[in-house]
C-alpha positions in Angstrom: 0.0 0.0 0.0 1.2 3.1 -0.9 1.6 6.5 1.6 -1.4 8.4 -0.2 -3.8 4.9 -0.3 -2.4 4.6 3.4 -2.8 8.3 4.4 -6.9 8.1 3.4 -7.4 4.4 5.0 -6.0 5.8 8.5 -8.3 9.5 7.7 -11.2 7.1 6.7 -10.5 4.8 10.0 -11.0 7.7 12.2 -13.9 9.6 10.7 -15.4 6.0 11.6 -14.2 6.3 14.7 -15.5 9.6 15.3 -18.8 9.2 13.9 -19.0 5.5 16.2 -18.1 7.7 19.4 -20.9 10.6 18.5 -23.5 7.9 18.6 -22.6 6.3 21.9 -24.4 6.8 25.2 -24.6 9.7 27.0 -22.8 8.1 30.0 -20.0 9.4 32.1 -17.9 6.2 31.8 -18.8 5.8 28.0 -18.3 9.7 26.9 -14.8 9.5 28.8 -13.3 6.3 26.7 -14.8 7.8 23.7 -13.2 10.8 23.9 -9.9 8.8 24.6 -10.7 6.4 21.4 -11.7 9.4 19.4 -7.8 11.3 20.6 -6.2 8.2 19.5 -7.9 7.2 16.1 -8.0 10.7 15.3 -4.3 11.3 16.1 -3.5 8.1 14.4 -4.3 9.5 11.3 -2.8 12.9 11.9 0.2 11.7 12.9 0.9 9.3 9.8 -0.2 12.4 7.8 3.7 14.0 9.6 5.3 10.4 9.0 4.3 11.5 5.1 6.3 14.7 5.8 9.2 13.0 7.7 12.5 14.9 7.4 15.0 12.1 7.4 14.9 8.3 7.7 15.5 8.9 11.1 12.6 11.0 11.8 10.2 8.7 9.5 10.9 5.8 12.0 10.3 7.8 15.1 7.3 9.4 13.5 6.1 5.5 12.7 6.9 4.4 16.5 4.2 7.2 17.2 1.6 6.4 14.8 1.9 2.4 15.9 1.2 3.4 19.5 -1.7 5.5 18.4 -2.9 2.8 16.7 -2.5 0.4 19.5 -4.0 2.7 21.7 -7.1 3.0 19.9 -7.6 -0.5 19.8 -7.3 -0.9 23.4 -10.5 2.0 23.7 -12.1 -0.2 21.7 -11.4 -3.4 23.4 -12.1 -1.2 27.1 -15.5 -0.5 25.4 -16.2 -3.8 25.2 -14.7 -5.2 28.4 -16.8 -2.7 30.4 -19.8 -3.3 29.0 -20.9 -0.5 27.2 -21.0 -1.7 23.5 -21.2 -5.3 22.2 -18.3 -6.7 20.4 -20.3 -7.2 17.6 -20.9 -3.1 17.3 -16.8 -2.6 17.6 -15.1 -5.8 15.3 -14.9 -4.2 12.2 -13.2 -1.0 13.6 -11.4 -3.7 15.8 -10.2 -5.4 12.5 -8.8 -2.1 11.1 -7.2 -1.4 14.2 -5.4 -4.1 14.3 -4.4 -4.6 10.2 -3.6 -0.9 11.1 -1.0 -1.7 13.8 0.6 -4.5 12.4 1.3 -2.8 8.8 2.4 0.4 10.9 4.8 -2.2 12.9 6.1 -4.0 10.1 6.7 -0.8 7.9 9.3 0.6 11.0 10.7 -2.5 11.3 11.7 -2.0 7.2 12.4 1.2 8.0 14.8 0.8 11.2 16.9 -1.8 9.3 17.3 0.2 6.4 19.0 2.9 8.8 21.3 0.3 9.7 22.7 -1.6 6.6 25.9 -2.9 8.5 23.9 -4.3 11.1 21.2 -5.7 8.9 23.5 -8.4 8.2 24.9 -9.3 11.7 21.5 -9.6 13.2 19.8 -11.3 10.1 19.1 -15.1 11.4 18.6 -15.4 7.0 21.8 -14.2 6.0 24.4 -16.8 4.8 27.4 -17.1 7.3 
């Protein structure tokens, strides 16, 4: 997936998020871990919107370390949502399934990202690499 396709999946993925937070009760509990869910998932998509904008290879990989946890973050809201009884998993496991695609391909593009900072490394700490 490429950075734009990438960019409008993680806006799209909170604009869910926002609009599934709007239509939850009006409850102390429930208002306060959808405002948390709606910080992450919103920042989520912000912040990749920076990685997009990164400086250096350096500061791409920070600014992915960032978006993962936001990520990550969001799906634990979700996941407290759940857990506490305020939605049914069934209202929250699609936005739980992007969540988590979301964190893994986040993950897996620093990972890329961090070895490629470190070609002489790559090699000594590659379990692949012929000896």
């Amino acid at each position: 997936m490429n950075p734009e396709e990438l960019k409008a999946r993680t806006k799209a993925f909170a604009v869910s998020v926002v609009e599934f937070v709007d239509g939850l009760s009006n409850t102390g509990t429930t208002q306060l871990i959808g405002k948390q869910l709606m910080r992450s998932a919103t920042s989520l998509a912000a912040n990749y919107r920076a990685v997009c904008r990164s400086r250096s290879k350096a500061d791409f990989v920070n600014k992915l370390g960032i978006v993962e946890e936001e990520a990550d973050e969001t799906v634990f809201w979700l996941e407290m949502l759940v857990e506490c009884r305020k939605v049914r998993r069934e209202e929250v496991d699609s936005f739980l399934d992007e969540g988590n695609q979301l964190t893994r391909m986040i993950a897996a593009s620093r990972i890329t990202a961090r070895r490629s900072l470190q070609p002489e490394n790559r090699r000594e700490n590659d379990t692949t690499a012929p000896s």
